[in-house]
VEXDREN-2710 file (C-alpha; in Angstrom, 1 decimal):
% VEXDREN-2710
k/r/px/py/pz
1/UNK/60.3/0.8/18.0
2/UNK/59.2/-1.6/15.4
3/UNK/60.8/1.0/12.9
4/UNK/64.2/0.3/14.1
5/UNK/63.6/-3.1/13.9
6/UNK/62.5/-3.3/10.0
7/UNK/65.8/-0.6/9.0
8/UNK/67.6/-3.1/10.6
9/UNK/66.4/-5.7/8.9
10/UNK/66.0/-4.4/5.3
11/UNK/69.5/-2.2/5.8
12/UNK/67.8/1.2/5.7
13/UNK/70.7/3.2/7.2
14/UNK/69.3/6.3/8.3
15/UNK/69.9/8.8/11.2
16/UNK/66.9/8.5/14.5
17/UNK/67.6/11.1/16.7
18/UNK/65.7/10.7/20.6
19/UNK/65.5/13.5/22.5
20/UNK/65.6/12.1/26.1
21/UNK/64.2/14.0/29.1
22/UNK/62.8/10.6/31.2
23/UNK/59.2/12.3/30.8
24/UNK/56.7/11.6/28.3
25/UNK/56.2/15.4/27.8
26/UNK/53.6/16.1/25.5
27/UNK/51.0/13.4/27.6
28/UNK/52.6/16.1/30.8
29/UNK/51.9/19.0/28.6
30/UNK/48.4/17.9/27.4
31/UNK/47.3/17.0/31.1
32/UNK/48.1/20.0/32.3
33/UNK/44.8/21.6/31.0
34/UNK/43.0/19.0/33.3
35/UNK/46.0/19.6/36.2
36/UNK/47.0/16.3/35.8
37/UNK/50.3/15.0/36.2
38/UNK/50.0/11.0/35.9
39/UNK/52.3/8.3/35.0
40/UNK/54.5/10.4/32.6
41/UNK/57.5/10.2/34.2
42/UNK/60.2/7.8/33.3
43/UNK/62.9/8.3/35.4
44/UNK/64.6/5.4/37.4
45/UNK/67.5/3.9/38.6
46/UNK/68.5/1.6/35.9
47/UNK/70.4/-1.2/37.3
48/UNK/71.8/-1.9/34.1
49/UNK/72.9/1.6/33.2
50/UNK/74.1/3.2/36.2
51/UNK/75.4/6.1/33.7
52/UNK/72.2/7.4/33.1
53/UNK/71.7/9.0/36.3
54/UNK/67.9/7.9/37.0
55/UNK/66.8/8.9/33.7
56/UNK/65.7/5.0/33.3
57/UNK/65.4/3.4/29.9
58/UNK/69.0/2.4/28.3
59/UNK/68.3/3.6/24.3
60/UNK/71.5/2.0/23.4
61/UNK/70.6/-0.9/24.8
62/UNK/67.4/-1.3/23.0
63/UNK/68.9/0.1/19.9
64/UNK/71.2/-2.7/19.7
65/UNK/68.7/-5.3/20.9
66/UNK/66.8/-4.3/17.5
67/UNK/69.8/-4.8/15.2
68/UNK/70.7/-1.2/15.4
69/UNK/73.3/1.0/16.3
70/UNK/73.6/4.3/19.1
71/UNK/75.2/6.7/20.3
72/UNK/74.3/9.0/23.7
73/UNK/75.3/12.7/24.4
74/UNK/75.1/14.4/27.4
75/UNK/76.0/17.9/26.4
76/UNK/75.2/20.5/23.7
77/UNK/78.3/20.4/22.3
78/UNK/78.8/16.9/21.9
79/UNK/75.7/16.4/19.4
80/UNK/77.3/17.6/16.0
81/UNK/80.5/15.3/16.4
82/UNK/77.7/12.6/17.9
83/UNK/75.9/13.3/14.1
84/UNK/79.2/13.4/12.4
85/UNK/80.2/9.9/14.2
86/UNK/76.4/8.4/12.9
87/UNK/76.8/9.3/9.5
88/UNK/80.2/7.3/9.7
89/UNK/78.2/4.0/11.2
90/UNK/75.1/4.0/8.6
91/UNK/78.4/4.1/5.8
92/UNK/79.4/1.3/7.9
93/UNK/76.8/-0.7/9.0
94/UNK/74.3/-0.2/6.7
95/UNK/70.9/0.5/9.7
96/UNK/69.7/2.7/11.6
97/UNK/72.3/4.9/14.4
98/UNK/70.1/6.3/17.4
99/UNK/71.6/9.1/18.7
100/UNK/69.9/9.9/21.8
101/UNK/70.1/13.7/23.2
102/UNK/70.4/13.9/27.3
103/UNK/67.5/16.9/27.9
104/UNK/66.4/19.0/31.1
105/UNK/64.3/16.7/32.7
106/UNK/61.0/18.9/32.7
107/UNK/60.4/20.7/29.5
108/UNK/57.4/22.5/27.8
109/UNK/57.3/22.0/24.1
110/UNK/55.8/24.6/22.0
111/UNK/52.0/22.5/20.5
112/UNK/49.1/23.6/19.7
113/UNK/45.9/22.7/17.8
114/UNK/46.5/25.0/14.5
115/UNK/49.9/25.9/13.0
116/UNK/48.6/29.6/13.9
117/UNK/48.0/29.0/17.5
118/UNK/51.2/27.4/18.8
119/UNK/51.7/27.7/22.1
120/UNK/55.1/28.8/23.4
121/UNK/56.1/28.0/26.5
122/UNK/59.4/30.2/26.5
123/UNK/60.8/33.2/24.8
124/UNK/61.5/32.7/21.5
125/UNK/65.0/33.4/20.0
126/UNK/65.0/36.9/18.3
127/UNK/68.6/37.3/17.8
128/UNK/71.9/35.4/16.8
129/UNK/73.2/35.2/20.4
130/UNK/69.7/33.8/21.8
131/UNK/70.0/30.7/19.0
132/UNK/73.6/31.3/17.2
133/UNK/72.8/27.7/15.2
134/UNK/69.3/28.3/14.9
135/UNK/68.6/31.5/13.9
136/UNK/72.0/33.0/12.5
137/UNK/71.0/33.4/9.1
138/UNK/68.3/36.2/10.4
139/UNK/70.1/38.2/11.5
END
């Protein structure tokens, strides 16, 4: 966090994007090997923001406690106008504009120990309509 803190400070406006799933998934993912599954999750009720839905810590709320700005989405399509809207507040505000993404709460990201021997945990996208944003240009 202490990132956040200093663009705040020294008016580095920049873009920090947080991918929330209320786990800490790659300490799930790398105790899986030892079929652990220990203090990773951090999902609860947050008194304070009862729009979260148990997914616990309040980003915006710690985003502006730093000197920063945020912005939460909950749904795929709202992330390009959420960008959009960001690039609008570091014009204006001159720090850093969280915008924190709403994910699945359990999810496997593809890691591994060598670029060559990434593990991936779902089907990749091998056409346009698997990953129309991702992927288009392949096709």
């Amino acid at each position: 966090l202490d990132e956040l803190a200093v663009g705040a400070h020294f008016t580095l406006p920049y873009i920090h994007v947080v991918v929330n799933n209320s786990y800490l998934g790659l300490i799930r993912q790398a105790q899986r090997g030892f079929e652990m599954d220990y203090c990773v999750q951090l999902s609860f009720d947050n008194l304070n923001a009862p729009e979260l839905n148990g997914y616990g810590v309040d980003h915006i709320a710690v985003a502006e406690g730093l000197g920063c700005k945020a912005l939460r989405v909950f749904e795929p399509s709202e992330i390009a106008p959420a960008l959009r809207k960001a690039e609008q507040m570091i014009e204006e505000f001159k720090v850093p504009v969280i915008v924190e993404i709403i994910l699945e709460r359990v999810t496997n990201i593809s890691m591994g120990t060598e670029i060559n021997a990434v593990n991936e945990f779902e089907d990749l996208a091998l056409v346009g309509n698997d990953a129309p944003t991702a992927i288009s240009l392949l096709d």
